[in-house]
Structures are given as C-alpha cells and as structure tokens.
C-alpha positions as CSV (number, residue, x, y, z in Angstrom):
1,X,8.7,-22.6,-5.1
2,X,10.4,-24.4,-2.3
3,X,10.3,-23.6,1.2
4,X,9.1,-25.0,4.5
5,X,5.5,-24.3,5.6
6,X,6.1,-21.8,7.6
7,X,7.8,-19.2,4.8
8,X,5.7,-20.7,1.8
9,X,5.0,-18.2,-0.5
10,X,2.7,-18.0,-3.6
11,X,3.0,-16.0,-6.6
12,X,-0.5,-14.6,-8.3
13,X,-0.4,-13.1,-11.2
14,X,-3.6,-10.2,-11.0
15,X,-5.0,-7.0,-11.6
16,X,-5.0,-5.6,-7.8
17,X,-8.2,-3.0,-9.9
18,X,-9.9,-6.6,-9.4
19,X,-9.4,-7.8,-5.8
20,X,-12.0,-10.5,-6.5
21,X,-9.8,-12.3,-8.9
22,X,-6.8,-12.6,-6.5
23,X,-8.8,-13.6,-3.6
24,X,-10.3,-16.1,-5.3
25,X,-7.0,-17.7,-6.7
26,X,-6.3,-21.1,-5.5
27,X,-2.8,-20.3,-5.3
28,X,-3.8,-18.0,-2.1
29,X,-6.5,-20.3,-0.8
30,X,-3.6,-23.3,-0.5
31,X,-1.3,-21.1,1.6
32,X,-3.5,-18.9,3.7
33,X,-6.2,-20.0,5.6
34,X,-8.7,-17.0,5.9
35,X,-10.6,-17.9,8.4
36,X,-7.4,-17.0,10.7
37,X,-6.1,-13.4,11.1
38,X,-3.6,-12.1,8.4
39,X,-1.4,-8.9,7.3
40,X,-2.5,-6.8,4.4
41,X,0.1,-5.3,3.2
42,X,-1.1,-2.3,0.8
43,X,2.8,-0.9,0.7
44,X,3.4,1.7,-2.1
45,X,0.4,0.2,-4.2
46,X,-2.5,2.3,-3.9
47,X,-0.7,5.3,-5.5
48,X,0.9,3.0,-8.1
49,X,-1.4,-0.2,-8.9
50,X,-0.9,-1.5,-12.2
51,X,-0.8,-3.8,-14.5
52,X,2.1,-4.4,-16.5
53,X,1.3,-5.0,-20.4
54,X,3.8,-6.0,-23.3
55,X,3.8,-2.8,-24.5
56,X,5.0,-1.5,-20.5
57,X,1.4,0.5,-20.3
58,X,0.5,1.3,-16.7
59,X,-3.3,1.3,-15.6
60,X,-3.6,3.4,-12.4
61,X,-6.2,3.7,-10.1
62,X,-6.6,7.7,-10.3
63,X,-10.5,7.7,-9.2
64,X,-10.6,7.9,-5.4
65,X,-13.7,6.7,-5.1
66,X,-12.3,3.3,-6.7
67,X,-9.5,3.1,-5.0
68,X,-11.4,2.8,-1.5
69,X,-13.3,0.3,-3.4
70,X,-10.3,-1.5,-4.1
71,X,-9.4,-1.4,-0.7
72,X,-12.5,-2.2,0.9
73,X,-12.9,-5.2,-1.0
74,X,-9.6,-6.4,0.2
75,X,-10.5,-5.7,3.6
76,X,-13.4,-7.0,3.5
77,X,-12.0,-10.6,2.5
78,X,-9.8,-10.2,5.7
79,X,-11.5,-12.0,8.8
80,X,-11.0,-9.9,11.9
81,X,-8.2,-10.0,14.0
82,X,-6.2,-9.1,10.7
83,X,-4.2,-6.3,10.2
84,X,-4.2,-3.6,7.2
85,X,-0.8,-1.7,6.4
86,X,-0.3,0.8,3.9
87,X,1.5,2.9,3.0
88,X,1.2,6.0,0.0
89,X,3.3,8.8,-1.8
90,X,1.7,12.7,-0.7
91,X,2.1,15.5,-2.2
92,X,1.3,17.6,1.4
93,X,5.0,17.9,2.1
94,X,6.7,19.3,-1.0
95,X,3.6,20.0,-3.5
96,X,6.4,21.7,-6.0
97,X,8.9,18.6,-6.2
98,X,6.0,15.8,-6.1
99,X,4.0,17.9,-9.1
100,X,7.9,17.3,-10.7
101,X,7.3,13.8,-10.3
102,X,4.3,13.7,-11.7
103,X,4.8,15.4,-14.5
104,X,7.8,12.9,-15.0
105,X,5.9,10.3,-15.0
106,X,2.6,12.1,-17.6
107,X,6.0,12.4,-19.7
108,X,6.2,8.6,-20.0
109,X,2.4,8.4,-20.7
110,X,1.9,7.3,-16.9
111,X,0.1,8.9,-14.3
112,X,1.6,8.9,-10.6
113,X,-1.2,9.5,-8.2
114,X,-0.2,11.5,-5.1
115,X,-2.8,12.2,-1.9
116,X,-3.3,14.5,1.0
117,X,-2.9,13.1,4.5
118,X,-6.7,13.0,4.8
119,X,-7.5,11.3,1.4
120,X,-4.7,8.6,2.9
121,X,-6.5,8.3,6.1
122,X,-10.2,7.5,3.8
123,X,-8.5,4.1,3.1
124,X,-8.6,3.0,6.7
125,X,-12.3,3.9,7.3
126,X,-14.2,1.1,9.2
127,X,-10.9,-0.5,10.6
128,X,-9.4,0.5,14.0
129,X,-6.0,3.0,13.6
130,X,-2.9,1.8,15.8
131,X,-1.6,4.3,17.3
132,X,0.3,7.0,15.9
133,X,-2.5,6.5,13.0
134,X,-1.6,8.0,9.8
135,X,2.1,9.5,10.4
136,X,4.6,10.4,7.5
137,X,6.5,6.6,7.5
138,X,9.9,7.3,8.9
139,X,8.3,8.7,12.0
140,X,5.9,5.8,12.6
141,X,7.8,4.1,15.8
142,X,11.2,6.1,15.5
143,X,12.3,4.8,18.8
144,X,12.8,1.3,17.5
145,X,15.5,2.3,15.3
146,X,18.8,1.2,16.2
147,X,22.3,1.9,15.5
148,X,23.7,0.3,11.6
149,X,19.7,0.5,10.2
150,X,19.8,1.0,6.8
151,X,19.1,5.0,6.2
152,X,21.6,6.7,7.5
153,X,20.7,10.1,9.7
154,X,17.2,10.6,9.5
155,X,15.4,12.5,7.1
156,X,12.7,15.1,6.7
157,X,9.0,14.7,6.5
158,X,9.2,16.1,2.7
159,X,11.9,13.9,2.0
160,X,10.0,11.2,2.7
161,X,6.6,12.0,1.7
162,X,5.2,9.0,2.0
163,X,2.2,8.8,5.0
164,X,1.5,5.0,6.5
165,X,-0.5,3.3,8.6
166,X,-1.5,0.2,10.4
167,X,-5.0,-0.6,11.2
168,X,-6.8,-3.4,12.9
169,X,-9.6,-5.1,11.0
C-alpha cells in the first residue's frame, strides 16, 4: 500500500472469532504502536463477524457469552487512554421487520444476530460510557449534523435500529 505515515494502513487477513491472531499480526504491530492510545472500531461486526470461505459460508458469533469474549479480548489488547466504538443491529425497535431479516438471511443458510439494548450495552462492561452511552446511532450527537450530510431528513429510531456507543478504555 502507499501512503504517508500518518494514513498508513494495513490490511490483516483474520478470523475476528480469534482476536489473538490479529493482534499478534506483524502487519498491526508495524503501524500501531500499542503502547499509545488507539480507536477500536467494532462498527456493524459483532452482529455480523465472519469469515468468508470459497464456498461464501458465514461463521457467526451467535453465543453471547463469546461474543463478550471476543470483545474483551480486543479490549483488553487496547492500552488505556483508547477508545472502544461499536456499533450493532437490534431487534428492540421493530421486532416484526428485524425477525424478517433474519429469517432472510436463515434462508441463505446464514444467521443474522440481532440484540436488545441491554445485551449491546454488556459489550462495554469494564470500560467508561461517553456520554449519551448506548443511544440508537442517528441520535448519538444529532446536533453536529449540518446542512448537505448525507441522509437526508432524519429518520426513526426503528428505521435505524442500530444502537452504538463509545467508551473509554
């Protein structure tokens, strides 16, 4: 890849189910130094992490329990002063059209992993919330919109349906 030091960029090729493997890489170890505070940026993952196969087979986390762990371990790595952000899909604000997803996705042999507000909130446990905590996405700082940003009129929490977060580590 080219770019200057500042923007340099690494790709690593990894099964987020195994955090070890991608924080060990030495493709993340040449371009970020953790011993200095970073972003985690869990965006749209922890509801579909997977590994893409020849055959297009997708391997989701679906046991809670693991995908804290998953979390966790990332976290973990992170020296403090970092920042966790995450974001994931819920089913809270429109149960009936998020079950259609779902099932949508089972069709295709894939599961699509939806969580309540308070499962989302589980992943932030031992880090510090920034205020407004866990808040469906569009209304996490709404006054810093500005006129021409790309979505138009606002739109409902269950059109959304996604919660988020940022928390310090």
């Amino acid at each position: 890849m080219n770019s200057n030091p500042e923007g340099e960029t690494a790709y690593i090729e990894g099964d987020m189910r195994s955090p070890k493997t991608i924080l060990d890489a030495p493709e993340l170890r040449a371009i970020l130094d953790l011993d200095e505070p970073v972003g985690l940026l869990l965006i749209a993952t922890m509801h579909l992490i997977a590994t893409m196969h020849l055959i297009a087979t997708m391997h989701l986390i679906e046991d809670l329990r693991e995908a804290y762990e998953v979390c966790a371990e990332f976290v973990a790595a992170m020296p403090p002063g970092s920042h966790l952000a995450l974001s994931h899909l819920t089913g809270d604000l429109l149960p009936e059209h998020m079950a259609g997803v779902s099932a949508s996705y089972a069709r295709r042999g894939m599961t699509l992993v939806v969580r309540g507000k308070a499962e989302i909130t589980g992943f932030f446990d031992g880090t510090e919330l920034i205020d407004p905590g866990v808040e469906v996405v569009h209304r996490w700082r709404p006054e810093m919109r500005r006129p021409g940003d790309i979505g138009g009129a606002p739109a409902s929490d269950a059109e959304v349906s996604v919660y988020g977060g940022v928390a310090r580590i």
